[in-house]
NUZA-865113 format. One line per 8 residues: number of its first residue (from 1); their letters; for each residue z, y, x of N, C-alpha, C. Coordinates in Angstrom, 2 decimals. Layout:
// residues N
NUM) A) Z:Y:X:Z:Y:X:Z:Y:X | ... $
END
This chain:
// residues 186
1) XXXXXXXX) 0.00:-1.18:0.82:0.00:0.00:0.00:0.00:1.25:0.87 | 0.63:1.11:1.98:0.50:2.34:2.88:-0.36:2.77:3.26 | -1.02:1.98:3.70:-2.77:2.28:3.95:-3.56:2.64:3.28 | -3.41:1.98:2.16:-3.93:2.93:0.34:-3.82:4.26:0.34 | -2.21:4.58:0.31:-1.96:6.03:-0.07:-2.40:6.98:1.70 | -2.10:6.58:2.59:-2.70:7.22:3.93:-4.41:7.49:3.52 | -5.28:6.32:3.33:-6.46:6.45:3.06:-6.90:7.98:1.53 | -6.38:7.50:0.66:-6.13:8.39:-0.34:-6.39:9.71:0.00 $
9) XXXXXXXX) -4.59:9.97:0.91:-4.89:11.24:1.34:-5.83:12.05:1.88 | -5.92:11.57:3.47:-7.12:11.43:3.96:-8.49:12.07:3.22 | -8.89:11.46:2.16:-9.48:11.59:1.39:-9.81:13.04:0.42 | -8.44:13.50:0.38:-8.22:14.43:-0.47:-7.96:15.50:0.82 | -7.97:15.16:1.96:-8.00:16.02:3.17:-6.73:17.13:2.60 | -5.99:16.52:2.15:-4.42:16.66:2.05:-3.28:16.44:3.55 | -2.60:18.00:3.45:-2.16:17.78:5.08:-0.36:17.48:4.59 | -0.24:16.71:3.41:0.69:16.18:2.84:1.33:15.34:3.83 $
17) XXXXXXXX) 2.98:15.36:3.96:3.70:14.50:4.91:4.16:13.38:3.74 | 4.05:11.84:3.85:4.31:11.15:3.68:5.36:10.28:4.39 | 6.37:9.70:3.76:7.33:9.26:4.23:7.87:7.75:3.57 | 7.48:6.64:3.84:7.78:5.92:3.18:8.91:4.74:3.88 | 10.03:4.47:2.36:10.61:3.56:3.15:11.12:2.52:2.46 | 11.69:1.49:2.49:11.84:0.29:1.74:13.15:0.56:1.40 | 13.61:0.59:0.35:14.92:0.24:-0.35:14.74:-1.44:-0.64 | 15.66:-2.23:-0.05:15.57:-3.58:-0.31:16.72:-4.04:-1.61 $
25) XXXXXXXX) 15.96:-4.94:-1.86:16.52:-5.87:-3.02:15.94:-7.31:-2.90 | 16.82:-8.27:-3.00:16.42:-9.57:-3.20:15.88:-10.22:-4.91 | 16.16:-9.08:-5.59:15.64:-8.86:-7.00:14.76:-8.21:-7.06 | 13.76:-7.93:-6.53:12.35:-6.81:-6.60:11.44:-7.63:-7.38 | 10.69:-6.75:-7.63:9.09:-7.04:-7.72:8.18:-7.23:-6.49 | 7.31:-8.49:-6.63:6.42:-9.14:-5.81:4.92:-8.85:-6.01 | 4.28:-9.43:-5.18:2.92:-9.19:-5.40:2.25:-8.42:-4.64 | 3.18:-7.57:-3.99:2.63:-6.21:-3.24:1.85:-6.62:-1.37 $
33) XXXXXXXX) 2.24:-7.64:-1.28:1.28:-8.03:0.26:0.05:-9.15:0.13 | -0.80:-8.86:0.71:-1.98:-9.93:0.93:-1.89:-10.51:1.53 | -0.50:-10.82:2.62:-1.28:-12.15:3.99:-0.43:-13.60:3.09 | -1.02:-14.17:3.66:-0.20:-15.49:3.87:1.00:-15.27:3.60 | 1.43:-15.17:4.57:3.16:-15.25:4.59:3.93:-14.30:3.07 | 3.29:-13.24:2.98:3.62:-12.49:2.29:3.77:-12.77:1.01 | 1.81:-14.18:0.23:2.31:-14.23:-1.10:3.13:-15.50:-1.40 | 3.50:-15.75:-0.27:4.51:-17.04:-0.31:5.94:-16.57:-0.73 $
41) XXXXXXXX) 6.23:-15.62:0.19:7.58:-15.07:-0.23:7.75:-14.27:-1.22 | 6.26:-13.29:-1.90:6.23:-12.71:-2.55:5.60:-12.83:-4.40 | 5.04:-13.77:-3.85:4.08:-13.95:-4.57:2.69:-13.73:-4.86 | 1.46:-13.93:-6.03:0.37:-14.11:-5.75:0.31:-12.59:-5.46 | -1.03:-11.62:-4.78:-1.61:-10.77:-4.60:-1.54:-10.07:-6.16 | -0.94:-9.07:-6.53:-2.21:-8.33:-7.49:-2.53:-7.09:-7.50 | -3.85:-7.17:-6.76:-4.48:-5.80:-6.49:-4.15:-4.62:-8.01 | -4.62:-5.14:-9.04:-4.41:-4.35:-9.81:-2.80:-3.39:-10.03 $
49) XXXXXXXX) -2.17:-4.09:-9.58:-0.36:-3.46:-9.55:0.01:-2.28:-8.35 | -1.53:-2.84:-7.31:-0.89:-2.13:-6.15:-1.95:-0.65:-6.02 | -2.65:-0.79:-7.04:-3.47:0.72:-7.16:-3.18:1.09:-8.32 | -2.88:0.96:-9.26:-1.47:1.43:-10.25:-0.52:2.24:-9.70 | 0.26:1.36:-8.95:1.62:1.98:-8.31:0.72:2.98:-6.88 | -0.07:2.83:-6.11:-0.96:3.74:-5.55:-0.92:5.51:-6.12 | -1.86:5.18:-7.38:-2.12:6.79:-7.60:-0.90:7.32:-8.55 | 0.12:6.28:-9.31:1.25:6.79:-9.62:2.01:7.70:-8.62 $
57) XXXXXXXX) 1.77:7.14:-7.36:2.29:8.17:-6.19:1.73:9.04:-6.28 | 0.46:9.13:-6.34:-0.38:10.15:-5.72:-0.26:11.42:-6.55 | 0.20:11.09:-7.91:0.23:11.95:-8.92:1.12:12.71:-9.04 | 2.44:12.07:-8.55:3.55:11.80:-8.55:3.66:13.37:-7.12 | 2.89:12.90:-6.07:3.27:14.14:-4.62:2.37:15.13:-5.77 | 1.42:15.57:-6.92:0.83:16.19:-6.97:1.67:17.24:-8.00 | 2.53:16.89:-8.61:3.26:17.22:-9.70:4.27:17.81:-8.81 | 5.17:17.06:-8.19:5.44:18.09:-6.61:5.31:19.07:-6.41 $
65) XXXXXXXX) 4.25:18.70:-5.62:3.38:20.21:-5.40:3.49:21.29:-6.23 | 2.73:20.96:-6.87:2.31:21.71:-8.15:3.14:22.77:-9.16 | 4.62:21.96:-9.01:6.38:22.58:-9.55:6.99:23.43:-8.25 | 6.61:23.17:-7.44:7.40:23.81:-6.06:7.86:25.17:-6.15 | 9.85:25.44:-5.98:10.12:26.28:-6.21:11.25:26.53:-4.70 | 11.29:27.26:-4.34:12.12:27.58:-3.40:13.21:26.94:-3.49 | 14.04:26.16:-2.36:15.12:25.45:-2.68:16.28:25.64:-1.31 | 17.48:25.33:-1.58:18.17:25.21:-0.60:18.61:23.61:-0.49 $
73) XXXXXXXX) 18.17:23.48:0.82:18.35:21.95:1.08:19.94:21.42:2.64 | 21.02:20.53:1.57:22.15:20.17:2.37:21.79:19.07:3.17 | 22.81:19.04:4.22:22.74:17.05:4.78:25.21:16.99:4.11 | 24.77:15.71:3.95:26.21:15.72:3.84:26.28:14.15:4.52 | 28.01:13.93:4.87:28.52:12.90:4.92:29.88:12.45:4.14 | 29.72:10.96:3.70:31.18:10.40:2.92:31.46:9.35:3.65 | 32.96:8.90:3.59:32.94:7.75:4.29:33.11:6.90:3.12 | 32.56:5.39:3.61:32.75:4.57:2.52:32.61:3.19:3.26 $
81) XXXXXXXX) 33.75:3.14:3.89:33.87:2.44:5.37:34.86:1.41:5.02 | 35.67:1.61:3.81:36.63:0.60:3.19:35.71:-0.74:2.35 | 34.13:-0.61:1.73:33.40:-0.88:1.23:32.23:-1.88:2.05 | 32.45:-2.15:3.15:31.29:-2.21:3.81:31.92:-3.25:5.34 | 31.13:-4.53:5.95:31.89:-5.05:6.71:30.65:-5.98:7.42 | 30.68:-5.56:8.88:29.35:-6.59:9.17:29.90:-7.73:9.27 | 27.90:-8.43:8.35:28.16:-9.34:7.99:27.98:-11.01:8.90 | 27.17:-10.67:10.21:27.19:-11.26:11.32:28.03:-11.43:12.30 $
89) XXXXXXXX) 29.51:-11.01:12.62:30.16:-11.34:13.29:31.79:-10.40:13.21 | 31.73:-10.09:11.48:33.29:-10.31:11.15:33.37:-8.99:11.56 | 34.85:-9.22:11.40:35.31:-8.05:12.01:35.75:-7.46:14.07 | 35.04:-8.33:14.38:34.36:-8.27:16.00:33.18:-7.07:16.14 | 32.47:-6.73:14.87:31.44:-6.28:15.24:31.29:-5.07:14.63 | 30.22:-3.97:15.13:30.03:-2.72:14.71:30.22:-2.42:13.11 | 30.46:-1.98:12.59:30.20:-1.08:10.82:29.81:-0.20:10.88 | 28.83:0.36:10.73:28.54:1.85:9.90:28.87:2.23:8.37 $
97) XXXXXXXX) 30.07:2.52:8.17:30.45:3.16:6.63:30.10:3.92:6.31 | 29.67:5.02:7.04:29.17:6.46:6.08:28.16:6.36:5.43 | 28.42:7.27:4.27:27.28:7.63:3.17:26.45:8.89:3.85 | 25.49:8.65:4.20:24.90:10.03:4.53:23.91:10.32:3.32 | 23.60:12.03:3.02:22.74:12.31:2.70:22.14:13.84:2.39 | 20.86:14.42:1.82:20.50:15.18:1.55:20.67:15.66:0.04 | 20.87:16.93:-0.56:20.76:17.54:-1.51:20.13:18.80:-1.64 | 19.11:18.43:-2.74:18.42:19.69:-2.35:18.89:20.46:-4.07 $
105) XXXXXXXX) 18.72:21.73:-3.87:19.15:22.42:-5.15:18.20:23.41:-5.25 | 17.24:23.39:-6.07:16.45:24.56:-6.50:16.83:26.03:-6.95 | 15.83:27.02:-6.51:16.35:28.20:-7.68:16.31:28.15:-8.98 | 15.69:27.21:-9.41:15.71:26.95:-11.29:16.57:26.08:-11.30 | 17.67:25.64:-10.51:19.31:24.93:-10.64:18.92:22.91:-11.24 | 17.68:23.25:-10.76:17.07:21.64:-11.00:18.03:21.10:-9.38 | 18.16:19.63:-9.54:18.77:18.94:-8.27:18.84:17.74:-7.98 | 18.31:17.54:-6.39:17.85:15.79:-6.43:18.87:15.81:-5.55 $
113) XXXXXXXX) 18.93:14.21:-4.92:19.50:13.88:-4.24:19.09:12.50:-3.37 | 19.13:12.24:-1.92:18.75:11.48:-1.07:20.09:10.83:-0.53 | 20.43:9.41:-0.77:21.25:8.56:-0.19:20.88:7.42:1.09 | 21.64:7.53:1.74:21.50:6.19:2.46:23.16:5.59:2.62 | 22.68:4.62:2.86:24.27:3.23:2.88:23.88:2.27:3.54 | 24.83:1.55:4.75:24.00:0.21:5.38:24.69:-1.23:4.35 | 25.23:-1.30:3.36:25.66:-2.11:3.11:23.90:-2.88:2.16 | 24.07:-4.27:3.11:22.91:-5.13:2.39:22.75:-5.34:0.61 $
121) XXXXXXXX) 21.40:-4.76:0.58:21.88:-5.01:-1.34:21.56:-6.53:-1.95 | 22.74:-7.25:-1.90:22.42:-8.92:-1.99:23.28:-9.40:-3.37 | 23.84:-8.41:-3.82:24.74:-8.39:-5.00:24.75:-8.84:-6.36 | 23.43:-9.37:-6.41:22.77:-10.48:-7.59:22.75:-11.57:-7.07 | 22.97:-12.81:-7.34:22.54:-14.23:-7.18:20.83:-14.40:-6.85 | 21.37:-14.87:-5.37:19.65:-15.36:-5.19:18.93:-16.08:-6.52 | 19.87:-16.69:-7.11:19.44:-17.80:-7.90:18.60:-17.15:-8.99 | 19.50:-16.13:-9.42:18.75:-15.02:-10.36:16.86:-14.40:-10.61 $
129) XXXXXXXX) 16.43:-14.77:-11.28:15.34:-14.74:-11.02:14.51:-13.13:-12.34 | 15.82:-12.39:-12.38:15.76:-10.82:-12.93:15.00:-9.65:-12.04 | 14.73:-9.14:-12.79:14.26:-7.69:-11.51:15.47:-6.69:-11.46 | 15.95:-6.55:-10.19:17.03:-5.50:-10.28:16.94:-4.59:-9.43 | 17.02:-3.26:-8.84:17.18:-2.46:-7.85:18.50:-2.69:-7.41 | 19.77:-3.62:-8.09:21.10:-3.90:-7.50:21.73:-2.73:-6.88 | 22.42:-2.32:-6.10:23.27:-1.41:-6.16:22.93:0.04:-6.03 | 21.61:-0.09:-4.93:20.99:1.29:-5.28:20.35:1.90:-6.31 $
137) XXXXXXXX) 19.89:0.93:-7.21:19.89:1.58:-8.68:20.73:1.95:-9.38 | 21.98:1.23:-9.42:22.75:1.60:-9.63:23.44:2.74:-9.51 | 23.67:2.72:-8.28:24.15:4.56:-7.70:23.26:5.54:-8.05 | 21.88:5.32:-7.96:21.12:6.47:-8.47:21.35:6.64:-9.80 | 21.28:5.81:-10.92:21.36:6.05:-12.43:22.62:6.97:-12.28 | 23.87:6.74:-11.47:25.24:7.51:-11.60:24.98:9.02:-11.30 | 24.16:8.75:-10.06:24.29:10.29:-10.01:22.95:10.89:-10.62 | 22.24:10.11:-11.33:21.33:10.94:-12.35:22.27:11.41:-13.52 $
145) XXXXXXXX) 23.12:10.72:-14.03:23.67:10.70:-15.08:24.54:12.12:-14.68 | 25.12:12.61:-13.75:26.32:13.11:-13.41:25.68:14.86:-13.01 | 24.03:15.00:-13.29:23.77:16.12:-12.93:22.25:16.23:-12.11 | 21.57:15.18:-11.39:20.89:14.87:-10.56:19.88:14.82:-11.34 | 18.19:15.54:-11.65:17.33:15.49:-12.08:16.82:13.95:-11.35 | 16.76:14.21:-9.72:16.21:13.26:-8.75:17.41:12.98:-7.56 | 17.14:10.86:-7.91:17.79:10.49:-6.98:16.81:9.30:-5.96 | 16.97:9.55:-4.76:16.61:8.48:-4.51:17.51:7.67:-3.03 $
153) XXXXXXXX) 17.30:6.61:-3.60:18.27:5.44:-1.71:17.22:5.09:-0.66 | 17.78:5.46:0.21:17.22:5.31:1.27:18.34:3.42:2.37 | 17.86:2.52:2.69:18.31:1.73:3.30:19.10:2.38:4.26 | 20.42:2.02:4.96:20.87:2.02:5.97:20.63:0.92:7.36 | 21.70:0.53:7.53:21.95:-0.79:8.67:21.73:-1.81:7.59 | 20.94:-2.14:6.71:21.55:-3.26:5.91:21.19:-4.74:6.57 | 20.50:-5.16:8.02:20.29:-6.41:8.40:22.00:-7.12:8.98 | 22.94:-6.23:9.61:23.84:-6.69:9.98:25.34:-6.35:8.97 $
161) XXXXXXXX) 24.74:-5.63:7.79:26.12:-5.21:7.19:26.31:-5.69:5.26 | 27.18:-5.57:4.92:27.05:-6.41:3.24:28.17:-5.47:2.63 | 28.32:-6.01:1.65:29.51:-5.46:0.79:31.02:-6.37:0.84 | 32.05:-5.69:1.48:33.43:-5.61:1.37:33.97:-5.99:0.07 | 33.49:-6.14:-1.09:34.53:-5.64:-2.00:34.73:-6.91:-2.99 | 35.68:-6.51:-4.25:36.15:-7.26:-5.33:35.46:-8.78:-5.48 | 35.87:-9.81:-5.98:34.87:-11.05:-5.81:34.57:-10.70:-7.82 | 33.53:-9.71:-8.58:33.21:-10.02:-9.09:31.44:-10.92:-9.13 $
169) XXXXXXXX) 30.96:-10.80:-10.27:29.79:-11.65:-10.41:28.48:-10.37:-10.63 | 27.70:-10.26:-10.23:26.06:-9.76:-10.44:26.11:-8.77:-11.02 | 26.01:-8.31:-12.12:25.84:-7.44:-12.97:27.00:-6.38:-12.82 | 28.28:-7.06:-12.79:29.67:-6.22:-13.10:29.76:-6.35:-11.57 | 29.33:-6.67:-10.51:29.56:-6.17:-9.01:28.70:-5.04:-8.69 | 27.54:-4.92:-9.01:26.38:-4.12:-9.08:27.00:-2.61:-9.42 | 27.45:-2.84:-10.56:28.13:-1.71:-11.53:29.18:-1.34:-10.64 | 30.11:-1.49:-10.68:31.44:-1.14:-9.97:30.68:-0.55:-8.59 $
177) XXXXXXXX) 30.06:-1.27:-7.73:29.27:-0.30:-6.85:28.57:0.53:-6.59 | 28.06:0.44:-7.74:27.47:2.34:-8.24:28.25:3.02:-7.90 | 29.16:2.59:-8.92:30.33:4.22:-9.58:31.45:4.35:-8.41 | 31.65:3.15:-7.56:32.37:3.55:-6.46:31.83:4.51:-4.86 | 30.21:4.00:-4.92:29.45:5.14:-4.02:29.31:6.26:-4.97 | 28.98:6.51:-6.01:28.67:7.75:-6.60:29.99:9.04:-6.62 | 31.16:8.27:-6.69:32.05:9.12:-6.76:32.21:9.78:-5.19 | 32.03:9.06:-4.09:31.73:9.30:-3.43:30.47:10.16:-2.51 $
185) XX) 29.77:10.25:-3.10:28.52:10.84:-2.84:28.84:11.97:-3.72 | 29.69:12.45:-4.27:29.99:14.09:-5.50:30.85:14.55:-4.85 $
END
C-alpha cells in the first residue's frame, strides 16, 4: 500500500509528507500483502480493499489540506510504567513506560491527539477470530469521547514489552486499558 499512496502522490506532483506507521493488533484485518509469506499469515490478496483503503487516504490528506487552520502543536509525557513489563526477560530487562505524545489544538478549538505506548497489543485471545484495534482503539475512542475530534496510536517498543496488569479476559481487559491510558494521557 505504501507504494500505492507514494506512487499516487507522485502523481499528483504533491510535495505532501507522508508518514506511515503500523499500529499492531493480532486482531486486524488481512489481505493487505501480496507475497507469499504475507497471504499465509494474512490472508488471500485483495487488491480491491487495498485501493479502497488507498484513495480513502488520499482523500482523507486532501480534506486536510483543504480545512487547514493555524494550530498550536504540544509534545507531552505520562508515565505509565506501573502498566507495562518486558515481556522477554522479566524483570531483568529494560521497560519503557512512558506515554509520549503530541496535541495539536486549532484556532477553531477543534483537537487531535497522537499517542504512542510500547506495551504489545496482544489483549484479545489469539484464538479469537474478531476484528479488534484492542487497546489502541480503545484509548483512542476515550479520548475521542473526552474532547478529541482526532486520535490516533502510534506503536511504541511493543516487540519486547506487554501489559502488566489485572488477569481479566479480552474485551473487559481491552476496556480497562483504554480508560487507564486515557486518564493518563488528559
Amino acid at each position: 500500500m505504501k507504494e500505492r499512496l507514494n506512487s499516487k502522490l507522485a502523481q499528483r506532483k504533491s510535495n505532501d509528507f507522508l508518514y506511515l506507521a503500523g499500529s499492531h493488533t493480532h486482531n486486524g484485518v488481512g489481505g493487505w500483502n501480496e507475497s507469499p509469506a504475507g497471504q499465509l499469515i494474512l490472508g488471500s490478496f485483495d487488491e480491491a480493499w487495498v485501493n479502497q483503503t488507498t484513495e480513502e487516504i488520499l482523500a482523507k490528506m486532501e480534506a486536510a489540506r483543504s480545512s487547514a487552520v493555524p494550530a498550536t502543536l504540544s509534545y507531552w509525557e505520562a508515565s505509565a510504567t506501573d502498566y507495562v513489563e518486558n515481556r522477554l526477560v522479566g524483570d531483568d530487562g529494560f521497560v519503557d513506560g512512558i506515554l509520549r505524545g503530541l496535541e495539536v489544538v486549532r484556532n477553531d478549538s477543534s483537537k487531535a491527539i497522537l499517542v504512542s505506548y510500547s506495551a504489545h497489543p496482544t489483549s484479545i485471545s489469539k484464538k479469537s477470530t474478531t476484528l479488534s484495534g484492542d487497546y489502541p482503539a480503545a484509548l483512542i475512542e476515550r479520548l475521542e469521547n473526552r474532547g478529541y475530534q482526532f486520535g490516533l496510536f502510534l506503536p511504541g517498543m511493543v516487540g519486547s514489552h506487554r501489559w502488566n496488569s489485572p488477569q481479566l479476559d479480552d474485551y473487559d481487559l481491552v476496556n480497562q486499558e483504554g480508560d487507564l491510558l486515557a486518564e493518563r494521557s488528559m
